[in-house]
C-alpha positions as CSV (number, residue, x, y, z in Angstrom):
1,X,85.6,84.8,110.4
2,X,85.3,84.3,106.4
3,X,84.9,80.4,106.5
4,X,87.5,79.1,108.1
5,X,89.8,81.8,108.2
6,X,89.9,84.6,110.8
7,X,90.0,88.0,110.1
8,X,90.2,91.6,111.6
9,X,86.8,93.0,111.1
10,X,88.8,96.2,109.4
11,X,89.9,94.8,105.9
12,X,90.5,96.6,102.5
13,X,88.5,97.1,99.3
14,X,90.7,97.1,95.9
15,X,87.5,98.3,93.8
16,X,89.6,102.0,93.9
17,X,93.1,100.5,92.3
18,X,91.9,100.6,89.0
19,X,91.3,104.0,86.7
20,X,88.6,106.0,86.9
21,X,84.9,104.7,86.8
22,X,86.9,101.3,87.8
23,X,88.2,100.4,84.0
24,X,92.1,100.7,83.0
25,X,95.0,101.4,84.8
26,X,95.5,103.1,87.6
27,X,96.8,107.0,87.6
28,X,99.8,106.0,89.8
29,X,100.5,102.5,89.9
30,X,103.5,103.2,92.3
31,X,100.8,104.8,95.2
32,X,98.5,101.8,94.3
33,X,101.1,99.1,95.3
34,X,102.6,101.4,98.3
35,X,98.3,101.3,99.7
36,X,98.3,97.8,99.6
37,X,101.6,96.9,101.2
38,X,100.8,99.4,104.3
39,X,97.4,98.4,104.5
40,X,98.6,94.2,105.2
41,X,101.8,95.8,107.1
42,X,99.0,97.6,109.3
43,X,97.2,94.8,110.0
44,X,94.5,94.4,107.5
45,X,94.2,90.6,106.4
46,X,91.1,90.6,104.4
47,X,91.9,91.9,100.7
48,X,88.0,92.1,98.5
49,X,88.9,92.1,95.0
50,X,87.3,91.0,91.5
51,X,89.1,90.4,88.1
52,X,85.9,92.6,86.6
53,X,87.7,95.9,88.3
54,X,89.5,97.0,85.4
55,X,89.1,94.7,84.3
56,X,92.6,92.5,85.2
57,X,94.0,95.5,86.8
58,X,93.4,95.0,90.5
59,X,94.4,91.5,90.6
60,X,97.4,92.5,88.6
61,X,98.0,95.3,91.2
62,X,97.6,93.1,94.2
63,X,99.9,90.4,93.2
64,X,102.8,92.5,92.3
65,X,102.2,94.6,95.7
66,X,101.7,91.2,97.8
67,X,102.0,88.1,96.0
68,X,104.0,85.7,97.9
69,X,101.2,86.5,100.0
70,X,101.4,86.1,103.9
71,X,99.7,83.2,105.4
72,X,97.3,85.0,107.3
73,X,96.2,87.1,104.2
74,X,92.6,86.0,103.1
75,X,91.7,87.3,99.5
76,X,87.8,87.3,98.3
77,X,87.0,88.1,94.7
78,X,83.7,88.2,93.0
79,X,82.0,86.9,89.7
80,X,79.1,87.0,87.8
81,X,79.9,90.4,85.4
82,X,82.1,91.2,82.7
83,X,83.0,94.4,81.4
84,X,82.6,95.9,78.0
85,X,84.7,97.9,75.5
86,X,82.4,101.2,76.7
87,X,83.1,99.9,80.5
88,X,79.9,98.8,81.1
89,X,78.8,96.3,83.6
90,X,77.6,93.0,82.1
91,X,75.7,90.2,83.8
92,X,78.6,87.1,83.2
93,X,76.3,84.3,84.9
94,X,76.6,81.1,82.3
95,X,79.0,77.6,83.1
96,X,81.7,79.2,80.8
97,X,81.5,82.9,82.0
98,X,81.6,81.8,85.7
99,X,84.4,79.1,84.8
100,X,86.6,81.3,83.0
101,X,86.2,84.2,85.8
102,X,87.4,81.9,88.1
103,X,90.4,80.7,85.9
104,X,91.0,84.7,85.8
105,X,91.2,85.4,89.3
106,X,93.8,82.3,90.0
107,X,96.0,83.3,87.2
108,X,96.4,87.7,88.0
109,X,96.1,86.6,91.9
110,X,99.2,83.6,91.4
111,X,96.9,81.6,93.2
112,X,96.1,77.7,93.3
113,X,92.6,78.0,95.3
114,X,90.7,81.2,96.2
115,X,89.5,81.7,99.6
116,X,86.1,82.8,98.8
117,X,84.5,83.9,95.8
118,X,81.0,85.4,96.1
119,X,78.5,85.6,93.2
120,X,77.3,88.2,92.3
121,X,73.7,88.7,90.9
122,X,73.1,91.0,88.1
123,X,69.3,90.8,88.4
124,X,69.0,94.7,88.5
125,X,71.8,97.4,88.0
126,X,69.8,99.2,90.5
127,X,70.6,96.8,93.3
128,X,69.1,93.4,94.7
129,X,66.4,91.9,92.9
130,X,64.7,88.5,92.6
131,X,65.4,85.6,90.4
132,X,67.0,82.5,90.9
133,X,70.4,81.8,91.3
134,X,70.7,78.1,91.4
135,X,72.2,77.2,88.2
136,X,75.2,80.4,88.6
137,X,75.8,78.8,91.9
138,X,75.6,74.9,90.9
139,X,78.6,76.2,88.8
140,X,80.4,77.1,91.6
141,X,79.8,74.6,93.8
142,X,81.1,72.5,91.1
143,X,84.6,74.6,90.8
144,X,84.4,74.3,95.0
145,X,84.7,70.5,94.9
146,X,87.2,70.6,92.3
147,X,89.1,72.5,94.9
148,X,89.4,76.0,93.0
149,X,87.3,77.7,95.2
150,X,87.7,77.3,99.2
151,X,84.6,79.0,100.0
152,X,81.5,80.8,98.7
153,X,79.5,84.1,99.7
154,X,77.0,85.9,97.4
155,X,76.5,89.4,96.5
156,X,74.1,92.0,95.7
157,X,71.3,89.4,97.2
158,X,68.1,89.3,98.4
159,X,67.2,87.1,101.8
160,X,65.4,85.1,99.5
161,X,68.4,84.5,97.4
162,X,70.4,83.7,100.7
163,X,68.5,81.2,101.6
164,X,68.0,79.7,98.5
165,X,72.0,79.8,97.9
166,X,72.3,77.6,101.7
167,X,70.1,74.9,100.0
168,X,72.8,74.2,97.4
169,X,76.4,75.0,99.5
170,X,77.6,76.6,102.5
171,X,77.2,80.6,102.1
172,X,79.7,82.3,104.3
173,X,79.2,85.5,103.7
174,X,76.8,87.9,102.1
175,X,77.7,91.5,100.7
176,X,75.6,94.1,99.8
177,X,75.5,97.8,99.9
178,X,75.0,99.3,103.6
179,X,76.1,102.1,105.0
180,X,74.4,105.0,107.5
181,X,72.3,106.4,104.5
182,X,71.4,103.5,103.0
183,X,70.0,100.6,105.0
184,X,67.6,98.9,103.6
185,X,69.7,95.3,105.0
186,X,68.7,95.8,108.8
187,X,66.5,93.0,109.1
188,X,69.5,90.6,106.9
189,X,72.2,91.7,108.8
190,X,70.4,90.9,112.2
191,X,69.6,87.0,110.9
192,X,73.3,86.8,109.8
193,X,74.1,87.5,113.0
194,X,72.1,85.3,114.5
195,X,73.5,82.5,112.2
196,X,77.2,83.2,112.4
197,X,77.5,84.8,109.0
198,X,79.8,87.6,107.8
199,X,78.3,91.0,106.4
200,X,80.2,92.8,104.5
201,X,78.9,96.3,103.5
202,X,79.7,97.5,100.5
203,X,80.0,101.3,99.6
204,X,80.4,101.8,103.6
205,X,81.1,105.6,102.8
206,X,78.2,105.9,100.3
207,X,80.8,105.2,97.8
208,X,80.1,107.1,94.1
209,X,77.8,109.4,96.2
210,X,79.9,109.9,99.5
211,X,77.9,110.3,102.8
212,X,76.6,114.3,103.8
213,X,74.7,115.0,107.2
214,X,74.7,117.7,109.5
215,X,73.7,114.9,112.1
216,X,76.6,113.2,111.1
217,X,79.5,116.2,111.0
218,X,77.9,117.3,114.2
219,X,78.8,113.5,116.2
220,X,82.0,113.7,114.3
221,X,83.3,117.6,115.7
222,X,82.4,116.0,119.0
223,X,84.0,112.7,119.2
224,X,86.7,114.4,117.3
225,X,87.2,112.2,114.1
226,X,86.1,113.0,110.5
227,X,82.9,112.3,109.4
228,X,83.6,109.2,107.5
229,X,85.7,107.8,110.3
230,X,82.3,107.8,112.3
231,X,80.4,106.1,109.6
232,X,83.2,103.5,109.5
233,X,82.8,102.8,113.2
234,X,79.3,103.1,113.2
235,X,79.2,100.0,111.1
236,X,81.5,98.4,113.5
237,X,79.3,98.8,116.2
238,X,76.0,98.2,114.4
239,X,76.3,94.2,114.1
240,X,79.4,92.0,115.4
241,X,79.4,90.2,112.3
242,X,80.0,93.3,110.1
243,X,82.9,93.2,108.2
244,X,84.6,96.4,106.8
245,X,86.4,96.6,103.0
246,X,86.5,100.4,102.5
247,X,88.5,101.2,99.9
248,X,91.3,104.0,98.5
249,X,94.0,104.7,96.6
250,X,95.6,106.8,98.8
251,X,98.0,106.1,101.7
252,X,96.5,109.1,103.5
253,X,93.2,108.2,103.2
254,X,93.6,104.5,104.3
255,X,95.4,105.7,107.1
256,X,92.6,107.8,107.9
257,X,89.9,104.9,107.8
258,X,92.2,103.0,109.8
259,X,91.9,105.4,112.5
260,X,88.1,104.7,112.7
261,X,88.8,101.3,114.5
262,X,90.3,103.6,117.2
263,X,87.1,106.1,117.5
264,X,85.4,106.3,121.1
265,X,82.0,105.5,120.4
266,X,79.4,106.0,122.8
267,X,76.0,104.5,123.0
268,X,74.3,107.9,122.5
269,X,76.6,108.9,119.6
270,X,75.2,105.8,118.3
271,X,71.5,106.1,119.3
272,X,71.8,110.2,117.6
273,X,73.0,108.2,114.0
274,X,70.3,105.5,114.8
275,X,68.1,107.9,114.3
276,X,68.9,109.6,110.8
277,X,66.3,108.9,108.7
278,X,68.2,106.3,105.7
279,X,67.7,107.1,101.8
């Protein structure tokens, strides 16, 4: 579930649409719209997107691939960055910065209302860090009661920041990187859980660095699938309430992470990845 919507737990990740290092178009626009149109006839229903990845591109992308969109199709975006002339990633965290992101999002998606927009910090380009997010977020909550926003997750958070963020609105989701190398979110995931809310990992495959281990090609040659496939369903299996959003610009490749959702995945398979030792 993402708020009040229902969702397969195998969605799609749009960071990938736009050019390379995520800034201008894509190389071919054509293969970006064909990905998302067989992705949602395939059953995905959970599109992550932000107007930051291109910046405008994605959105753009997505509503000429999609837009009128099917009812069951639940679209997350993200503020709280901008990007620069040198396509750099900016922290984008005042009133008019968060208001106008949001105005950007409804306008390249064609939407009246998005279904959930997380915020996400820009304490550290390194990854979560403290420091408060109250007054980003009063912003938003703000924008949610005038009915522009649905719902609101957070991203790139510490537990602290989580549980700060529930004392001003409902959070329904949290996303932050996670993935078989990198799992320094155990302990969060597991309370989410607990509570009822969505995780969704980002960089699943280890994203700019992609996932290598010998433990991992080993589990892979013998459940028969690639090794990203088995880091895709080792997520699955790690925590109900792990939502997936890998993303691609291929149609072979998302056909391939599709595939995951079908892997055979024993409990000793996942007790061998258990034990890698994360970054």
């Amino acid at each position: 579930m993402l708020g009040e919507r229902p969702v397969n737990r195998f969605g799609y990740g749009a960071m990938q649409l736009a050019g390379k290092g995520v800034f201008g178009p894509p190389r071919d626009r054509a293969e970006a719209v064909a990905v998302l149109r067989e992705a949602v006839e395939s059953g995905v229903n959970h599109i992550d997107t932000s107007d930051f990845y291109g910046p405008h591109v994605t959105n753009e992308i997505i509503r000429e691939a999609l837009h009128p969109y099917r009812d069951d199709v639940v679209i997350v975006t993200k503020v709280g960055a901008r990007r620069g002339a040198d396509a750099s990633w900016n922290p984008a965290f005042s009133k008019e910065d968060l208001t106008q992101a949001v105005h950007d999002n409804l306008r390249n998606l064609g939407l009246d209302a998005i279904e959930v927009v997380n915020l996400r910090a820009m304490f550290s380009v390194h990854g979560p860090a403290e420091g408060s997010i109250e007054e980003p977020l009063t912003v938003l909550t703000d924008l949610k009661r005038q009915g522009l926003i649905r719902h609101i997750g957070l991203s790139n958070v510490t537990l602290r920041q989580v549980e700060e963020g529930r004392r001003i609105t409902e959070i329904v989701c949290v996303q932050n990187m996670y993935n078989l190398a990198n799992r320094a979110d155990d302990a969060m995931i597991d309370r989410l859980a607990a509570e009822g809310t969505a995780y969704v990992p980002f960089f699943p495959l280890g994203g700019f660095s992609p996932l290598q281990s010998s433990t991992l090609s080993d589990v892979a040659a013998r459940l028969g699938a690639t090794p990203m496939q088995v880091a895709l369903a080792w997520l699955l299996k790690r925590s109900p309430n792990i939502l997936l959003i890998p993303g691609t610009s291929s149609r072979v490749h998302l056909r391939e992470n599709l595939a995951a959702a079908e892997v055979d995945f024993p409990d000793e398979a996942m007790a061998e990845l258990d034990g890698m030792v994360p970054a």
